[in-house]
Every structure is written in C-alpha cells, then in structure tokens.
N, C-alpha and C positions, 0 to 999 in steps of 0.2 A: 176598213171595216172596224165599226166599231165593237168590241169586248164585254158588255153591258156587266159579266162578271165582276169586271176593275171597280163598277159602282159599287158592287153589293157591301152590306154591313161583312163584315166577319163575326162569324159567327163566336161568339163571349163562352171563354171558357170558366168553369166554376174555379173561384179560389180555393188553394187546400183548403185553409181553414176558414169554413162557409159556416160561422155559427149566429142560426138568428137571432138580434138583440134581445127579443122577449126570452129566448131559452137562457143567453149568458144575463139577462138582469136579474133569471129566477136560481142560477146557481150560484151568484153572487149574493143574491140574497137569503139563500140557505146560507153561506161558508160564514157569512156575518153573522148572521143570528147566532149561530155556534160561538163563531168569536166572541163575540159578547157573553153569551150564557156561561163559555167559560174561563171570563174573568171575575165572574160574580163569586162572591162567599158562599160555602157550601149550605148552607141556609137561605141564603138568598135563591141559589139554586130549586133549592126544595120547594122553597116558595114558588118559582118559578113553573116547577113543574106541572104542582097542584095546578094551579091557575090555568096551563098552556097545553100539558099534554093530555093526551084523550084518556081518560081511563072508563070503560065497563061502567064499572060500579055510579056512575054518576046518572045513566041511562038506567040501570037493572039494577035496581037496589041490592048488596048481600044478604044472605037471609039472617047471619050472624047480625048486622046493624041494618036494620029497616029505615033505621033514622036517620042513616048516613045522610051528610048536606057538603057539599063544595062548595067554596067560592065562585061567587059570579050568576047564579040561580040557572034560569033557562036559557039565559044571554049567555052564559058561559060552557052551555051543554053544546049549543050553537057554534058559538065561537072554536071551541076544540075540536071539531071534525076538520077546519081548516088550521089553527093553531098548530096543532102535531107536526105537521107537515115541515115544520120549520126549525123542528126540536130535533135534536141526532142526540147519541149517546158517545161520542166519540170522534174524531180526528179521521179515523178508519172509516166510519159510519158516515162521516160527509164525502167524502170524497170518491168512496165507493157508488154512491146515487148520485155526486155532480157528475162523474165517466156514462154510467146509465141515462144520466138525464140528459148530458149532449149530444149523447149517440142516440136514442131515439127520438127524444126533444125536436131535435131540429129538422130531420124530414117531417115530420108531423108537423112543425110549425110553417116548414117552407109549403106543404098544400094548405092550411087552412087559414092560417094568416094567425095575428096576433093572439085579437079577441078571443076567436074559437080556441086558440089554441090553448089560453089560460082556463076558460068554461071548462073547455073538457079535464086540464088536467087537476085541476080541484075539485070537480063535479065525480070523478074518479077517487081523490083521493077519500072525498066523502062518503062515496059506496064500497072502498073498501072497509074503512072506520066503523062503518054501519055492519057490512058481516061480523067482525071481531068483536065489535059489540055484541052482538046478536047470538052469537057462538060461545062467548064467556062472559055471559050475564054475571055480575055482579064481583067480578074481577075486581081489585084494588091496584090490580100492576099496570104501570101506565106503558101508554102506549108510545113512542117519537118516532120520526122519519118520515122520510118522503117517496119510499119506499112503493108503499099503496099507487099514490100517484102515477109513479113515474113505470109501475108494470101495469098501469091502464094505458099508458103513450104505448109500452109494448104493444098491447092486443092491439090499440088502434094501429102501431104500423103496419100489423100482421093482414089488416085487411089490404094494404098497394103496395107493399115494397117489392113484393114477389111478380107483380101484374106488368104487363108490357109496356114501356115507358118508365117504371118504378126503379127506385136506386138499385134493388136483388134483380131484377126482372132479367136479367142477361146468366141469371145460370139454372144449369141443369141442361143449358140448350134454349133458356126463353130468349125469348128478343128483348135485346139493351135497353138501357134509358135513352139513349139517344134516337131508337128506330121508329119510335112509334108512340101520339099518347096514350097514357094509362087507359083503365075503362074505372068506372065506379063500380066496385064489386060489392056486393051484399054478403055478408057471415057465411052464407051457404054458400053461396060460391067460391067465397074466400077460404074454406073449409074443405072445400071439394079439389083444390090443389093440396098435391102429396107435400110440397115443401113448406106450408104453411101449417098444414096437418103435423108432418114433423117438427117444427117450431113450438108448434102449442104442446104439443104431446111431454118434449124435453121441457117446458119451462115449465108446467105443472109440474112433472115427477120431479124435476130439482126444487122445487118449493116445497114437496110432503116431502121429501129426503132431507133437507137442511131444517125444515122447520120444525120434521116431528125430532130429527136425530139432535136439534140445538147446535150442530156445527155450524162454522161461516164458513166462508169463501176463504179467509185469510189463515185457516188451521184451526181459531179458538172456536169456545161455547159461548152462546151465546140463545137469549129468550126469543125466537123467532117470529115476527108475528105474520104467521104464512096467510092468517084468516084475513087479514088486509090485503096482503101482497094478493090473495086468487080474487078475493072482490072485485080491487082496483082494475085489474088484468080482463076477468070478465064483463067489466062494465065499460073499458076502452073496445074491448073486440064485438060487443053486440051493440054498443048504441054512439059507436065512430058516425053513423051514417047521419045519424041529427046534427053534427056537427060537422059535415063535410060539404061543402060549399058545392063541388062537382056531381053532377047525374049523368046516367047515360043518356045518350040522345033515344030520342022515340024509338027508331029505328032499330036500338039494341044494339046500335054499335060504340067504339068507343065514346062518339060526343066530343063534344070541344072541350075535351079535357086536356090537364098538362104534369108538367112537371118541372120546376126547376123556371127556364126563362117564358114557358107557355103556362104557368098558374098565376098569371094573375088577374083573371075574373073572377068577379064578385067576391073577392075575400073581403074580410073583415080583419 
C-alpha cells in the first residue's frame, strides 16, 4: 500500500529572520541618509535641512514673515512631504523607527507586496506631513523622520494581524496563523474587535502623552511631532483597503485570502 503522504511537499517553515527586501532596502536607506547627513559640516547640515526637511511655514506662511520663501519654490514644497521621511535627528531617532519599521514593515509588506507596500507607506507619510502642517500653520521648526510613516504601517497592521490566519490572530483564544485564512476586514470591523480597539486606544494616548509632555522613549525631551505620527496612523488604518490586494469572497466569507506562503495572488 502505497503512502501518498511520503509524496507530499513538507510543508516550508518561515525563517526567524523573514524581513522583506523592500522593508530592509527602506531601513537601509534611512541608516544611510543619516550617515551621510551626519558627516556633513554643521552648515551644510543646515543647508540640508532647509532644502530636505518639512517645515509648516513653507505651506502657511508666518504672519510675522508673509514673505518668507524656501528653496526649491513648489517642487520643493512637494518634494519635502517625502524628503523628511529620510531626515532623523539623531542615532537614537534612526534606529528607534528602523525596530518599528521591521516589526511592522514587514507583515504589511509580506500581504501587499512590494509596490503597495512603498504607496502606502509614503502615501502615509505624506498625510501625516499634511496634518502637522495644517495644525501649525506657519511654524519655522522643521520637521524629520519617518516616524509619520511608519505608524501609518501601524494602523494598516491593525486592520489583519489580529484576524484568523494573521500573525496576532492566535491570541486571546483566536485561531492561529496557521488554522485558517485571514478575511479582509474593513475599519469597522477591524474596530469592532476588543484587541484591536485596545491597540488603537494605547497608541493614541502614548502619542498625546509623549507628544504633548516632549518626553521620548529613551528618558530625554524632546519636540514631538505627534501631529504626523496620528496623521500617518489614521491614514494606514482607514485607507489600508485601497491598498490591499485581498477581498472577501461574495459569499462573505474568508475568500482566497492568505498569509505568509498563501499570499501570493495578485500582489504587486
């Protein structure tokens, strides 16, 4: 009697360290920019910044200077909603958003695939850009990091990590990533789970708590720009679905959705 089991694949276990190339090319390429920016002369810096980082005031004129003028005209009002993204303040400050940006970076990028994955997270970083702008019109303090960004990958994880098949999906009592695939969840449904509702809940209130109080993470003060960071965050958790390759099937049930070695339809 034959065993037809003896044929089957074995089934492929994830490596520890499963980081997809588009996530470690965009954390390499923040660590560098940094490197670079800080071997330049302290004027060159400055120069730098003017040019690269986002500042208010280039969008909303001060009322003190009407006349204020930036280098770079409208091409560079443009330019710096992504530009910042790649400016840090600090050694501390990269490295703190390369940990954030692998840990959620990469479930995000392992469903959507590459393409989506960069849209969304600069498409993010730019609505967070656009609040802080919006919120401290005519500011001259500039803005760096990638920060905005990378808590828009948040909110978008917050729509499948917690859903059945999703990397969270195994607690509380849900069903593992392995038992089942995901569904595509919509904001309100994704919202209508308590564990997700708890996620959201603490990542806000740690944003007005560190942002309006200027503490960090690491003990010091520091200028917080929490108006990016809730942007960013709100603009990955309500418009993940434009960028999510997966739907539910008619039926309303999960769909030929996946995770991990079943995602790879129709990505990009």
């Amino acid at each position: 009697m034959v065993d037809f089991d003896d044929f089957s694949e074995p089934r492929k276990e994830p490596p520890a360290f499963n980081v997809p190339p588009v996530v470690m090319t965009l954390t390499l390429a923040i660590m560098g920019a940094f490197f670079l920016f800080s071997w330049m002369s302290f004027q060159t810096q400055e120069d730098m910044l003017v040019l690269f980082a986002l500042f208010p005031a280039r969008f909303i004129a001060p009322a003190a200077h009407p006349d204020m003028v930036f280098p770079g005209g409208v091409l560079g009002d443009l330019w710096t909603l992504i530009s910042y993204t790649f400016m840090h303040g600090s050694w501390t400050h990269v490295m703190v958003n390369s940990i954030w940006l692998l840990a959620f970076g990469s479930p995000v990028a392992r469903r959507i695939g590459a393409l989506r994955f960069t849209l969304l997270y600069f498409f993010c970083g730019i609505v967070g850009g656009l609040l802080h702008v919006v919120l401290n019109g005519g500011s001259q303090i500039p803005v760096v990091g990638a920060s905005g960004a990378i808590s828009g990958l948040m909110g978008a994880a917050a729509r499948f990590v917690f859903l059945a098949g999703g990397p969270l999906g195994g607690l509380a009592g849900g069903v593992g990533p392995s038992s089942a695939p995901r569904a595509q969840s919509s904001v309100w449904e994704a919202l209508r789970d308590r564990r997700v509702l708890a996620f959201v809940t603490i990542w806000v209130g740690l944003n007005f708590l560190f942002g309006l109080s200027g503490i960090t993470m690491t003990g010091g003060t520091a200028t917080i720009a929490w108006e990016a960071h809730l942007g960013g965050f709100m603009a990955g958790l309500f418009f993940f679905g434009f960028f999510d390759p997966y739907r539910s099937s008619p039926s309303g049930g999960p769909g030929n959705v996946g995770y991990g070695e079943w995602s790879g339809r129709d990505r990009l």
